[in-house]
CHARMM-style PDB file with segment names, atoms N, HN, CA, C and O in Angstrom:
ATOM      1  N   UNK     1      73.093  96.403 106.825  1.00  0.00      PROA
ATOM      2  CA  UNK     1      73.415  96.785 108.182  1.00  0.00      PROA
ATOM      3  C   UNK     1      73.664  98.288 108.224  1.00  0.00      PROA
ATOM      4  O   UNK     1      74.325  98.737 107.288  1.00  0.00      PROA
ATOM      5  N   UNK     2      73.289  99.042 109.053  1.00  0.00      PROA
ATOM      6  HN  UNK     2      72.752  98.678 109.813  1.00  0.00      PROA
ATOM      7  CA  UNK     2      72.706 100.588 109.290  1.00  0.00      PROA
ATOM      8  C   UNK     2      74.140 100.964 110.244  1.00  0.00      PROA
ATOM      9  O   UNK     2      74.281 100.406 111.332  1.00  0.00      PROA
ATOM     10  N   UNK     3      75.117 101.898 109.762  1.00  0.00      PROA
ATOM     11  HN  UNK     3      75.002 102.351 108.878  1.00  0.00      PROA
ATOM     12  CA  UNK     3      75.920 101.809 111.139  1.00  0.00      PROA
ATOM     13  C   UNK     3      75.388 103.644 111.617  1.00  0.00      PROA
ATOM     14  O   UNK     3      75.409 104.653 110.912  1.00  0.00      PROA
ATOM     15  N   UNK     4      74.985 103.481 112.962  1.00  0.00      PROA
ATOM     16  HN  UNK     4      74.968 102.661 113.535  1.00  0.00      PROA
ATOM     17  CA  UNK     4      75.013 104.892 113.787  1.00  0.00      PROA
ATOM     18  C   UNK     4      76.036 104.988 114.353  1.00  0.00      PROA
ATOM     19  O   UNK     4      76.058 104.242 115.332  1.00  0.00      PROA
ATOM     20  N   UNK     5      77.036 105.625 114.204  1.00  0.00      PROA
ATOM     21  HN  UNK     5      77.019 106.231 113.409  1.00  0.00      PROA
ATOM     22  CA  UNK     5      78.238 106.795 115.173  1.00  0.00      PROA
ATOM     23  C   UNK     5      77.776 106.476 116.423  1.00  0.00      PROA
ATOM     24  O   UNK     5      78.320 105.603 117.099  1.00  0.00      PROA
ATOM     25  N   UNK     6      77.044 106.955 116.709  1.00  0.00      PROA
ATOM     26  HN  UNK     6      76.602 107.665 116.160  1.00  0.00      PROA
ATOM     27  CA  UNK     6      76.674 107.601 118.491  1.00  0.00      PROA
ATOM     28  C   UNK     6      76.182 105.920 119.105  1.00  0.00      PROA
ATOM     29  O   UNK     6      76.892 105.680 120.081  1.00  0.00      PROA
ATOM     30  N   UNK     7      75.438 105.017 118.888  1.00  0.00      PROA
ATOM     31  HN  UNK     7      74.862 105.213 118.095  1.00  0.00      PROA
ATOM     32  CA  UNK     7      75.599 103.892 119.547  1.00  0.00      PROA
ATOM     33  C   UNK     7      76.766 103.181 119.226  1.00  0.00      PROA
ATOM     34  O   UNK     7      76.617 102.025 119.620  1.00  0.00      PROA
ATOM     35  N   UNK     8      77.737 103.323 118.753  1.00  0.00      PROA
ATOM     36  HN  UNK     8      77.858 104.262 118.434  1.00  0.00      PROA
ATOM     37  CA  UNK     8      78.882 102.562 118.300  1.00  0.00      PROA
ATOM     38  C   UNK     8      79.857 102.999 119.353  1.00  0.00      PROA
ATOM     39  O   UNK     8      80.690 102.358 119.994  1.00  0.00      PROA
ATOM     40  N   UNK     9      79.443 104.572 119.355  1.00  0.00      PROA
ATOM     41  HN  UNK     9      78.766 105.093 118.834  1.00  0.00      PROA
ATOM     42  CA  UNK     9      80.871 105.464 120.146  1.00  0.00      PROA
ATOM     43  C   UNK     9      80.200 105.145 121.844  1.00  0.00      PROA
ATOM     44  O   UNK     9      80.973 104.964 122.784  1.00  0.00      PROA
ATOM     45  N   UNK    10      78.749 105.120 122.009  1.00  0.00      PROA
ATOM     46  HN  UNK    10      78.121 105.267 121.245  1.00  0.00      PROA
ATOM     47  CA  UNK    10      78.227 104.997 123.322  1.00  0.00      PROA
ATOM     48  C   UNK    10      78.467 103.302 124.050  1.00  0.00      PROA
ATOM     49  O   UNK    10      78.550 103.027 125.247  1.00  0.00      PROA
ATOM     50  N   UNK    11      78.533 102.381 122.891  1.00  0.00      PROA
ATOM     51  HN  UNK    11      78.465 102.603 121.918  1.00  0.00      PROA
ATOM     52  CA  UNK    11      79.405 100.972 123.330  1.00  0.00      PROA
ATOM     53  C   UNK    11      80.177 101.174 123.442  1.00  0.00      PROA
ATOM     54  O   UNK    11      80.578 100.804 124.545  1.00  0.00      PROA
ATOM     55  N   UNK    12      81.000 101.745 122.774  1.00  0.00      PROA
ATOM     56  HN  UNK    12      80.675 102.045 121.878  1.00  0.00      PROA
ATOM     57  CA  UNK    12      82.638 101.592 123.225  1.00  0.00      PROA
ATOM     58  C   UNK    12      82.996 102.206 124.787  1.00  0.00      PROA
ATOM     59  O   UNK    12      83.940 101.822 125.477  1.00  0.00      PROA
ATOM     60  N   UNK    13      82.239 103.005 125.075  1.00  0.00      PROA
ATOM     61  HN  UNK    13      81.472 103.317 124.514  1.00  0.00      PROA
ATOM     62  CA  UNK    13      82.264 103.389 126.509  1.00  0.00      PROA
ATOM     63  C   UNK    13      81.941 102.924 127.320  1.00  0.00      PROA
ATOM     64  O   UNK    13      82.670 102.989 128.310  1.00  0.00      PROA
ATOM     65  N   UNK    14      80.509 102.081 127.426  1.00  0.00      PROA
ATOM     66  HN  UNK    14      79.917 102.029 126.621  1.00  0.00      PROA
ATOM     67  CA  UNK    14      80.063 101.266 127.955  1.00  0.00      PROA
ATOM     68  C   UNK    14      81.284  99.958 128.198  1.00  0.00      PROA
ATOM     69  O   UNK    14      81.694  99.653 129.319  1.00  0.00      PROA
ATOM     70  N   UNK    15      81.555  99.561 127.438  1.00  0.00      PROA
ATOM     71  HN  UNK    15      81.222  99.808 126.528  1.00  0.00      PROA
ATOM     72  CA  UNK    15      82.608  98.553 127.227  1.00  0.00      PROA
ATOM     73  C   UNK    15      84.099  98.993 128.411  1.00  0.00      PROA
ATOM     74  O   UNK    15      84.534  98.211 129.257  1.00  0.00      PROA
ATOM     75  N   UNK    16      84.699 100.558 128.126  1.00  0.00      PROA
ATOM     76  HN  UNK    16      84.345 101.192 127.439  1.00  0.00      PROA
ATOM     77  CA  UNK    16      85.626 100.581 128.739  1.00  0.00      PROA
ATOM     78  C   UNK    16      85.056 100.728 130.210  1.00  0.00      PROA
ATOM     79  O   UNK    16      85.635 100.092 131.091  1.00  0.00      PROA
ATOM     80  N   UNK    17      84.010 101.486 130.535  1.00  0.00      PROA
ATOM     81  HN  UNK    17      83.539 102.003 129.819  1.00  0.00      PROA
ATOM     82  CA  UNK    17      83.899 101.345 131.708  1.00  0.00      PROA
ATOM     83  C   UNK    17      83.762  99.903 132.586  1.00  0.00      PROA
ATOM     84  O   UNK    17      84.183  99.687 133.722  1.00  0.00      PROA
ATOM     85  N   UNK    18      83.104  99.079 131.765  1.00  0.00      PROA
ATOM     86  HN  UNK    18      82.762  99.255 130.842  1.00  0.00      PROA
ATOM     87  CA  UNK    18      83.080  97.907 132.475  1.00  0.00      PROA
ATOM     88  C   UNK    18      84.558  97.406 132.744  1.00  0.00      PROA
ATOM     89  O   UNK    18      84.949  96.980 133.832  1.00  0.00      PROA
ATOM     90  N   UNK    19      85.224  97.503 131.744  1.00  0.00      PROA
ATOM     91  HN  UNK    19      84.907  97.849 130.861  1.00  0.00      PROA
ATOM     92  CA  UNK    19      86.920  97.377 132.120  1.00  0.00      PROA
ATOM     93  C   UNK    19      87.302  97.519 133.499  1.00  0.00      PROA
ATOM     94  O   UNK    19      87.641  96.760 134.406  1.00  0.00      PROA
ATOM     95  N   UNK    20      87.131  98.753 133.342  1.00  0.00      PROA
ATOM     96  HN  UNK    20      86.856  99.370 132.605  1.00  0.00      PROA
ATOM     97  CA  UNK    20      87.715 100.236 134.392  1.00  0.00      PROA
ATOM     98  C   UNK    20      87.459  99.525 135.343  1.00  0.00      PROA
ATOM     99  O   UNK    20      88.387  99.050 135.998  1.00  0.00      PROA
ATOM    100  N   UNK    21      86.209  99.277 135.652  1.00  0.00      PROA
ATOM    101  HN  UNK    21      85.455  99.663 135.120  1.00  0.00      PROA
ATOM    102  CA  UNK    21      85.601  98.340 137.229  1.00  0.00      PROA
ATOM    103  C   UNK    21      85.871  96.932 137.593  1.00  0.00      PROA
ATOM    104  O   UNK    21      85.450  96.419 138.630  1.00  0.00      PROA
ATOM    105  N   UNK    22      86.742  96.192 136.514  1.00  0.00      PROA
ATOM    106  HN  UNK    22      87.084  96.608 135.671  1.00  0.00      PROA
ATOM    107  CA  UNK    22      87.198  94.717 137.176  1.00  0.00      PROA
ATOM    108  C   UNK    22      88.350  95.039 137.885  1.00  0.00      PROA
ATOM    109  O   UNK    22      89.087  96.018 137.766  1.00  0.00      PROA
ATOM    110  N   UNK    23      88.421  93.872 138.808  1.00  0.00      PROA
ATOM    111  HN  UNK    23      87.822  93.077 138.905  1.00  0.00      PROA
ATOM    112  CA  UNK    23      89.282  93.871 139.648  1.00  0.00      PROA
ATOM    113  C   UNK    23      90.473  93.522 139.096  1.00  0.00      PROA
ATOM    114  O   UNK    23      90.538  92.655 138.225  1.00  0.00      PROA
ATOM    115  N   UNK    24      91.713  94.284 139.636  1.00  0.00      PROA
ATOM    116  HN  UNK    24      91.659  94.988 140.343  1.00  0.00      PROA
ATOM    117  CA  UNK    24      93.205  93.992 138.585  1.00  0.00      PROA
ATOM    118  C   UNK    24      93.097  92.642 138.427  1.00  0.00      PROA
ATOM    119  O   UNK    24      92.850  92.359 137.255  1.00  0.00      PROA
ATOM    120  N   UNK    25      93.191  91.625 139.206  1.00  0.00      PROA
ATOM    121  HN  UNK    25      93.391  91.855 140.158  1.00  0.00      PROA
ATOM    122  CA  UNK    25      93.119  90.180 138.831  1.00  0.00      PROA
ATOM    123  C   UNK    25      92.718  89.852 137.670  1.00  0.00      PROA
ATOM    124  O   UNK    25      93.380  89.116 136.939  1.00  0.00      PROA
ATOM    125  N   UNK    26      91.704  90.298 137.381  1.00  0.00      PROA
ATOM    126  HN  UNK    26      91.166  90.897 137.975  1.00  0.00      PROA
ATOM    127  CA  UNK    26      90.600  89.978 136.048  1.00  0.00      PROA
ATOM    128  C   UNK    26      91.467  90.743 135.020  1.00  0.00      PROA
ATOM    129  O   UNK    26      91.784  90.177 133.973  1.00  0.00      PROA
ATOM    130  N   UNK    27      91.891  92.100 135.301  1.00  0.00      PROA
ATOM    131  HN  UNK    27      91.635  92.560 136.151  1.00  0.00      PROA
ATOM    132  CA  UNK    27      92.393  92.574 133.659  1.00  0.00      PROA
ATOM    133  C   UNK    27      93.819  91.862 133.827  1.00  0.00      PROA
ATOM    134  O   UNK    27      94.490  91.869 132.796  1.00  0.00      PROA
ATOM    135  N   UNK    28      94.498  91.146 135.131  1.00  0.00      PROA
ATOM    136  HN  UNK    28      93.953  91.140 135.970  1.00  0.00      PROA
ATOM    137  CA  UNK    28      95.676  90.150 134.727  1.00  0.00      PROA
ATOM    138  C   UNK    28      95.362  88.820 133.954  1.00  0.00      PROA
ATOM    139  O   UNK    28      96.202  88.305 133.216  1.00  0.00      PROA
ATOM    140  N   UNK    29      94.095  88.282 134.159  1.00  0.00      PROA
ATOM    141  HN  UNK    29      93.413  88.700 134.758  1.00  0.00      PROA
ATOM    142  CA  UNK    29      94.064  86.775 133.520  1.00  0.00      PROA
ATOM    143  C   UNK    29      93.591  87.054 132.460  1.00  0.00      PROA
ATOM    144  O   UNK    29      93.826  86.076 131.751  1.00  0.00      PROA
ATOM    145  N   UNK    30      92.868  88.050 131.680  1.00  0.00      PROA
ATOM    146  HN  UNK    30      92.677  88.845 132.256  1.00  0.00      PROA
ATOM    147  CA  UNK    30      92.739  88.762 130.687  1.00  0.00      PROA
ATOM    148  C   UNK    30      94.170  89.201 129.959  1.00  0.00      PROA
ATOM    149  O   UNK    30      94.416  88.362 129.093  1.00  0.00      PROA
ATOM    150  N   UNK    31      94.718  89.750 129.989  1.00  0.00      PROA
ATOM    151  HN  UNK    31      94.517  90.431 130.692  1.00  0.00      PROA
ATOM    152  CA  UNK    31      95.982  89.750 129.568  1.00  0.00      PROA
ATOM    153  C   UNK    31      96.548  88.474 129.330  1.00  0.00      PROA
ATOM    154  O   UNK    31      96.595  87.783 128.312  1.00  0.00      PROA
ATOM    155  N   UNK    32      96.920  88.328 130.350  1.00  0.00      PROA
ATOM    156  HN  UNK    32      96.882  88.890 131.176  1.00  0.00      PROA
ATOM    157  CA  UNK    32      97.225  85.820 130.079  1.00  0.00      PROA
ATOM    158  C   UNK    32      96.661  85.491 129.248  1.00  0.00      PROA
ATOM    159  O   UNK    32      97.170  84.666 128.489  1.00  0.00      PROA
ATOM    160  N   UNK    33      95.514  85.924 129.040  1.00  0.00      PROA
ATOM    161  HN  UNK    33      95.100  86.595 129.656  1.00  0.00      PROA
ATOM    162  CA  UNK    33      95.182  84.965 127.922  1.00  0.00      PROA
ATOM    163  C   UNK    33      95.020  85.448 126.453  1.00  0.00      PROA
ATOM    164  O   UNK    33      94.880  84.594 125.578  1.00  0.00      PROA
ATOM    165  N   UNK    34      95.033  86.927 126.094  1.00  0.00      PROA
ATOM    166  HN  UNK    34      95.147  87.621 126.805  1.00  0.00      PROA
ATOM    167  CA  UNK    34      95.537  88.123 125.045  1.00  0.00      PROA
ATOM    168  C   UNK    34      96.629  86.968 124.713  1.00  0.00      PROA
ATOM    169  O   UNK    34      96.383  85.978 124.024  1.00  0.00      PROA
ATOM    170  N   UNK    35      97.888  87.267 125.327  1.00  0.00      PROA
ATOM    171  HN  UNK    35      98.087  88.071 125.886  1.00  0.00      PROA
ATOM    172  CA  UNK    35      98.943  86.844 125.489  1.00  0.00      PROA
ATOM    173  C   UNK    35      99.035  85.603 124.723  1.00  0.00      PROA
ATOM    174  O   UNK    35      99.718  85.659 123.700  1.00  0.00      PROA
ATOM    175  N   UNK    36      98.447  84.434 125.039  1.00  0.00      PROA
ATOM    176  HN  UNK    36      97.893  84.389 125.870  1.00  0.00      PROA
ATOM    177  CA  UNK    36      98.364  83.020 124.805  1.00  0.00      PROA
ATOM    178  C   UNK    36      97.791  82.648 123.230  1.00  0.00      PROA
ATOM    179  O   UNK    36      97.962  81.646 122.535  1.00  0.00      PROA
ATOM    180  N   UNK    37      97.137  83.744 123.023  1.00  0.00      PROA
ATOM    181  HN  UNK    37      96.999  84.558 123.588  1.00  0.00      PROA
ATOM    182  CA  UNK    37      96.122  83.885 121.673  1.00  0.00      PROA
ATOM    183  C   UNK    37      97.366  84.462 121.070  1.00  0.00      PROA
ATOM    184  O   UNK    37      97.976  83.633 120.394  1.00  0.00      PROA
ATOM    185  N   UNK    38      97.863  85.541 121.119  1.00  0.00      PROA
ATOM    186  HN  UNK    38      97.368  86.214 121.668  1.00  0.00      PROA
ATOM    187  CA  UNK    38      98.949  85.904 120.144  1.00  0.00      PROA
ATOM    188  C   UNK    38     100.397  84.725 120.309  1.00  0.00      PROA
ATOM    189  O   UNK    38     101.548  84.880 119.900  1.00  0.00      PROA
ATOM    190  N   UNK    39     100.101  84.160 120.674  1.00  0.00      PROA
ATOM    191  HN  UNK    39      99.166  84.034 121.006  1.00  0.00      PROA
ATOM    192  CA  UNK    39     101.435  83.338 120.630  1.00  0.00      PROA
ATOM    193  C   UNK    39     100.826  82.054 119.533  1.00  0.00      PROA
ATOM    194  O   UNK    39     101.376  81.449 118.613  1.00  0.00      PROA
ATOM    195  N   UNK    40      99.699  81.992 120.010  1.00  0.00      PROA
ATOM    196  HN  UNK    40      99.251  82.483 120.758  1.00  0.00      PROA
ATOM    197  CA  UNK    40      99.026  80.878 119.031  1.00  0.00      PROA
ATOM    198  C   UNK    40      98.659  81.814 117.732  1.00  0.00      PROA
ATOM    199  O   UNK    40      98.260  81.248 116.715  1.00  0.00      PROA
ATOM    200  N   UNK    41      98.725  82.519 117.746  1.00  0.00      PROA
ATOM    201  HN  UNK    41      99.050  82.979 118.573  1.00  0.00      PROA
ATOM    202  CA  UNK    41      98.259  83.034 116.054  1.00  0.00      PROA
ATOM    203  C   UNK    41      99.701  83.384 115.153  1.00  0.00      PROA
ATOM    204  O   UNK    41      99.636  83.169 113.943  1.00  0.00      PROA
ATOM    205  N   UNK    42     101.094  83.957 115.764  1.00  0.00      PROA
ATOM    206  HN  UNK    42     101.147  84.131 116.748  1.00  0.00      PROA
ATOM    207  CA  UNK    42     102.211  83.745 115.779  1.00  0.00      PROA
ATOM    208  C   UNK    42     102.349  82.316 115.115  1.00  0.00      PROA
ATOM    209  O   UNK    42     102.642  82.219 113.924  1.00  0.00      PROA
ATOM    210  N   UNK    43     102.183  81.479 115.721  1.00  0.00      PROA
ATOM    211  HN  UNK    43     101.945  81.558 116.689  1.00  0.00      PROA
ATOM    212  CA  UNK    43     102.882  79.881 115.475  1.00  0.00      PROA
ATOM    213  C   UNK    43     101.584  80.005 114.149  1.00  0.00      PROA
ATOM    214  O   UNK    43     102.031  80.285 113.038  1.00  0.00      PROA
ATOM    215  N   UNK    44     100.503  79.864 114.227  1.00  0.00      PROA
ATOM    216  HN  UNK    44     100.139  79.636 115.130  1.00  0.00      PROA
ATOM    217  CA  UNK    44      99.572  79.588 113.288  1.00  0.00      PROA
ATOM    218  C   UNK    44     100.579  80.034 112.086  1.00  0.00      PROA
ATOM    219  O   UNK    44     101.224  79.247 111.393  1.00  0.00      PROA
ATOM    220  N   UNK    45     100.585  81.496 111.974  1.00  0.00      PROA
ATOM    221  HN  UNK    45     100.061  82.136 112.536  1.00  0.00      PROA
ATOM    222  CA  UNK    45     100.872  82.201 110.781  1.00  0.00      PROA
ATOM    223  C   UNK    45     102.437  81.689 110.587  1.00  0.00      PROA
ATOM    224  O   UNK    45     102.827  82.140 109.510  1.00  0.00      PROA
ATOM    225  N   UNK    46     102.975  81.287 110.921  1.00  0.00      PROA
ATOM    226  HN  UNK    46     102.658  80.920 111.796  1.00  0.00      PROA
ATOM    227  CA  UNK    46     104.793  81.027 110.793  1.00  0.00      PROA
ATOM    228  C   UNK    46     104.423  79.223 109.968  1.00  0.00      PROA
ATOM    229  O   UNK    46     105.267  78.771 109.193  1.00  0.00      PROA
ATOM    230  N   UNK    47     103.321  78.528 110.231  1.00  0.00      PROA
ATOM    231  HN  UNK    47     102.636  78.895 110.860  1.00  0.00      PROA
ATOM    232  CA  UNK    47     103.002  77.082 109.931  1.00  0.00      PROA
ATOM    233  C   UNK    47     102.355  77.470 108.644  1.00  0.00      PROA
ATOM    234  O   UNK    47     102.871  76.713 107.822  1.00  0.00      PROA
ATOM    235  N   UNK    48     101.635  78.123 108.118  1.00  0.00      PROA
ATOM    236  HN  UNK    48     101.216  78.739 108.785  1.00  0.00      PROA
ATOM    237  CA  UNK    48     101.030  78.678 106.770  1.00  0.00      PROA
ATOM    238  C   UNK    48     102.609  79.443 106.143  1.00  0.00      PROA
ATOM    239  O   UNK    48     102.760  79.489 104.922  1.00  0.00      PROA
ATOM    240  N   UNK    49     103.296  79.796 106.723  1.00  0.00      PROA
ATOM    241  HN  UNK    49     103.173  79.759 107.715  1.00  0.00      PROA
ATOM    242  CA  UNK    49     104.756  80.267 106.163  1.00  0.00      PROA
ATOM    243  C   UNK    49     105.365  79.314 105.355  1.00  0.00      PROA
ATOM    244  O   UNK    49     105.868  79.251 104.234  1.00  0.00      PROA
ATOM    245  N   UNK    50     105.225  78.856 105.963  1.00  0.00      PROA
ATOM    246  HN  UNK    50     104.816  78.908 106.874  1.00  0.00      PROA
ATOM    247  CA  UNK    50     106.564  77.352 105.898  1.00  0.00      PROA
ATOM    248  C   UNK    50     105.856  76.915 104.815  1.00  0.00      PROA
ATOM    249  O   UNK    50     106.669  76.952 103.892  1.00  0.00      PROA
ATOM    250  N   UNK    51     104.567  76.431 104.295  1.00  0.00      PROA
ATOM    251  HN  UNK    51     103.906  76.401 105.044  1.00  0.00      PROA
ATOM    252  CA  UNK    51     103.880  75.612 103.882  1.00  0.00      PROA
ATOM    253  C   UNK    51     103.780  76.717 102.164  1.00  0.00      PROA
ATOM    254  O   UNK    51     103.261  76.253 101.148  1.00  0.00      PROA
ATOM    255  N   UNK    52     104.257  77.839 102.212  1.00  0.00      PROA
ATOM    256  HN  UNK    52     104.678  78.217 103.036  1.00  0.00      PROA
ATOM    257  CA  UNK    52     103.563  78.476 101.259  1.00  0.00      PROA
ATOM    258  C   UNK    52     105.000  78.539 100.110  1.00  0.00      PROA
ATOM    259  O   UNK    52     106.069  78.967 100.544  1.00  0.00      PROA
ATOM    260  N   UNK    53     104.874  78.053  98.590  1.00  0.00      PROA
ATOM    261  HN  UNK    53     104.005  77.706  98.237  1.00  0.00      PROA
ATOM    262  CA  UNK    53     105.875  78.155  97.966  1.00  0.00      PROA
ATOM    263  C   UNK    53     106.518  79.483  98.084  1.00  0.00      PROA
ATOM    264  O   UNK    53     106.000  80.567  98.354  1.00  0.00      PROA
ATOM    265  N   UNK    54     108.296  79.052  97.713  1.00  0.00      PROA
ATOM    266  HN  UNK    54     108.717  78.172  97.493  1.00  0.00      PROA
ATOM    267  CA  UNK    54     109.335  80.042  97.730  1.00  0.00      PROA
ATOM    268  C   UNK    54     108.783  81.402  96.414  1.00  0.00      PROA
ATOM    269  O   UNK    54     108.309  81.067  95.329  1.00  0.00      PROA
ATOM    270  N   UNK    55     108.999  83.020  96.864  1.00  0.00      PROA
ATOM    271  HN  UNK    55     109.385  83.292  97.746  1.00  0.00      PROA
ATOM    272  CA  UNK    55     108.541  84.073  96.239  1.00  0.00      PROA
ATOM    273  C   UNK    55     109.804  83.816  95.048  1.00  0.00      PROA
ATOM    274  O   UNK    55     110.887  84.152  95.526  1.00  0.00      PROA
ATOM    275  N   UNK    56     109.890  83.423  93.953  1.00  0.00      PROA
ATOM    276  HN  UNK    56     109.010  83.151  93.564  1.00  0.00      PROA
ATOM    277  CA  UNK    56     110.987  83.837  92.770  1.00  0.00      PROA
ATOM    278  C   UNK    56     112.156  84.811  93.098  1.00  0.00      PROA
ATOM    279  O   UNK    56     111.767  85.715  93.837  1.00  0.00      PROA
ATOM    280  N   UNK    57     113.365  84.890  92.794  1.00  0.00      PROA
ATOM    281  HN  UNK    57     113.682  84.156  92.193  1.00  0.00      PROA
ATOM    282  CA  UNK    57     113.913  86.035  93.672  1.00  0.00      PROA
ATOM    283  C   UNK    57     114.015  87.286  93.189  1.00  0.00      PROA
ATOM    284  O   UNK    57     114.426  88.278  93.790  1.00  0.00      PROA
ATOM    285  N   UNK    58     113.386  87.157  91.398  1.00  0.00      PROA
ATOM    286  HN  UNK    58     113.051  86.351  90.909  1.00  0.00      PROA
ATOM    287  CA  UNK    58     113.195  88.459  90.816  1.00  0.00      PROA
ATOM    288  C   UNK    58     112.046  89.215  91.507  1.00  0.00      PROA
ATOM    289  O   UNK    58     112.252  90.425  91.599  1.00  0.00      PROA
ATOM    290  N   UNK    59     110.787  88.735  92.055  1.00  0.00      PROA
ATOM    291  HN  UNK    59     110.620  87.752  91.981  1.00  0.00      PROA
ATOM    292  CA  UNK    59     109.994  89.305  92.792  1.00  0.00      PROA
ATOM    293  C   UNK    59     110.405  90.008  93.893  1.00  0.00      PROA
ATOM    294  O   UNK    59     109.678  90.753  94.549  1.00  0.00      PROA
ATOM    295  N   UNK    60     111.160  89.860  94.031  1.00  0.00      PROA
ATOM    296  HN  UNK    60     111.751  89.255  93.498  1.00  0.00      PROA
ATOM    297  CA  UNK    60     111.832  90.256  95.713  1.00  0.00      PROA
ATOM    298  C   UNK    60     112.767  91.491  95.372  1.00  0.00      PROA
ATOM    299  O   UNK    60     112.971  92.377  96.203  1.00  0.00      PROA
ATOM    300  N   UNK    61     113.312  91.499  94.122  1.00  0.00      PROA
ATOM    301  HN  UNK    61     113.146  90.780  93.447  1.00  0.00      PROA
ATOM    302  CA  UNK    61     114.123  92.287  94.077  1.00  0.00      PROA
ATOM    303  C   UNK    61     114.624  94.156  94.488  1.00  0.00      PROA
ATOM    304  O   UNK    61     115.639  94.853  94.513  1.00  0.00      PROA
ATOM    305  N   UNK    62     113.158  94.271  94.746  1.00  0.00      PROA
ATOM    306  HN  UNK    62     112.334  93.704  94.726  1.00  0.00      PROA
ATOM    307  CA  UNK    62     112.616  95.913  94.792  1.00  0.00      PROA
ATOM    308  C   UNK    62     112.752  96.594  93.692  1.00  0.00      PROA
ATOM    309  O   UNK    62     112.497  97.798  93.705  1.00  0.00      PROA
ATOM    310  N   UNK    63     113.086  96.096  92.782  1.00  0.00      PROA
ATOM    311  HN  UNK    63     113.293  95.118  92.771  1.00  0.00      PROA
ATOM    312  CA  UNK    63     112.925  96.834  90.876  1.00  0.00      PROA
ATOM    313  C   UNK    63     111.773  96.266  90.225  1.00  0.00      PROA
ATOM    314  O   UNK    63     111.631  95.055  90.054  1.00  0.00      PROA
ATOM    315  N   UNK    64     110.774  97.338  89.786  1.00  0.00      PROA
ATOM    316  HN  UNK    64     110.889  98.321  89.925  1.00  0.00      PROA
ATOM    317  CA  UNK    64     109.956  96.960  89.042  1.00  0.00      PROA
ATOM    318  C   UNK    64     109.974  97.225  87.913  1.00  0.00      PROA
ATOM    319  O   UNK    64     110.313  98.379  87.651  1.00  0.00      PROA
ATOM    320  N   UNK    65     109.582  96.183  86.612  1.00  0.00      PROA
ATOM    321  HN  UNK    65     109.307  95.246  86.825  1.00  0.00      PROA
ATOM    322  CA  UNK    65     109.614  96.288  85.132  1.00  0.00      PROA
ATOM    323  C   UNK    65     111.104  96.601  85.064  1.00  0.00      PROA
ATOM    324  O   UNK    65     111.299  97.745  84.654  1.00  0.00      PROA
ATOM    325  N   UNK    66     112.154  95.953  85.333  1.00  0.00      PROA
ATOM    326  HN  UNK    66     111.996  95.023  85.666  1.00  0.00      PROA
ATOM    327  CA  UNK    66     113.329  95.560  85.257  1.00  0.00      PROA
ATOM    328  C   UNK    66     114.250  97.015  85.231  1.00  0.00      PROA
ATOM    329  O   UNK    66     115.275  97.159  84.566  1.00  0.00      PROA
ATOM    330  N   UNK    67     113.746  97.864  85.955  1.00  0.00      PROA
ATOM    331  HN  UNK    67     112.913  97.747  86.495  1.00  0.00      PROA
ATOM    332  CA  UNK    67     113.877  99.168  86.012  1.00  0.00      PROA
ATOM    333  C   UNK    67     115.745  99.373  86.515  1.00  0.00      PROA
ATOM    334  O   UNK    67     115.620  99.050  87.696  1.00  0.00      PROA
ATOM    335  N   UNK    68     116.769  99.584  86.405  1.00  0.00      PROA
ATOM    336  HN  UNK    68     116.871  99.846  85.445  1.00  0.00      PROA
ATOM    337  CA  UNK    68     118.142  99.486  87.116  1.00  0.00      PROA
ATOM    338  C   UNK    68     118.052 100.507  88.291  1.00  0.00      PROA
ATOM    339  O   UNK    68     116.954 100.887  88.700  1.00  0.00      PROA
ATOM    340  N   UNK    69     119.162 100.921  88.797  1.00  0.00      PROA
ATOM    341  HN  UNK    69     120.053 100.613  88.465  1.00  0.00      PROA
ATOM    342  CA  UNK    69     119.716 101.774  89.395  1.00  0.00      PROA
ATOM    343  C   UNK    69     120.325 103.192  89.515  1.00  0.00      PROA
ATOM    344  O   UNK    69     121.520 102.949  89.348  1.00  0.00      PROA
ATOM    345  N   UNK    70     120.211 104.626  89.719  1.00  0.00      PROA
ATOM    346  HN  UNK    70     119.240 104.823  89.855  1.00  0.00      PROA
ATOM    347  CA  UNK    70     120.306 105.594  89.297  1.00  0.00      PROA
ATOM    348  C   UNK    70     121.969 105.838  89.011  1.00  0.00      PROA
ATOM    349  OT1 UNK    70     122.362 106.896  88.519  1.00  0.00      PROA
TER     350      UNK     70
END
């Protein structure tokens, strides 16, 4: 896959302008639903949390190679 700058940077404009021109309604139910997706990817990732064994608590400790304190 070939990436060009200038059609990448000329979509992205294309893109905001089409934004720019919906009617607020549209960038509100757009948002609603941004919104709804991060709440579901939130819960997703907190359910893979729960599910994933406890980190050891020497891992956690912020000392590496059993290094002490100054």
């Amino acid at each position: 896959m070939k990436l060009d700058l200038a059609t990448i940077l000329e979509s992205k404009r294309a893109v905001r302008r089409r934004l720019a021109s919906l009617p607020i309604a549209e960038k509100l139910r757009m948002l609603d639903d941004l919104r709804r997706r991060q709440i579901s990817l939130r819960e997703a990732g907190a359910r893979v949390r729960r599910r994933m064994p406890p980190v050891p608590s020497d891992a956690t400790s912020g000392q590496e190679h059993g290094g002490g304190s100054k």
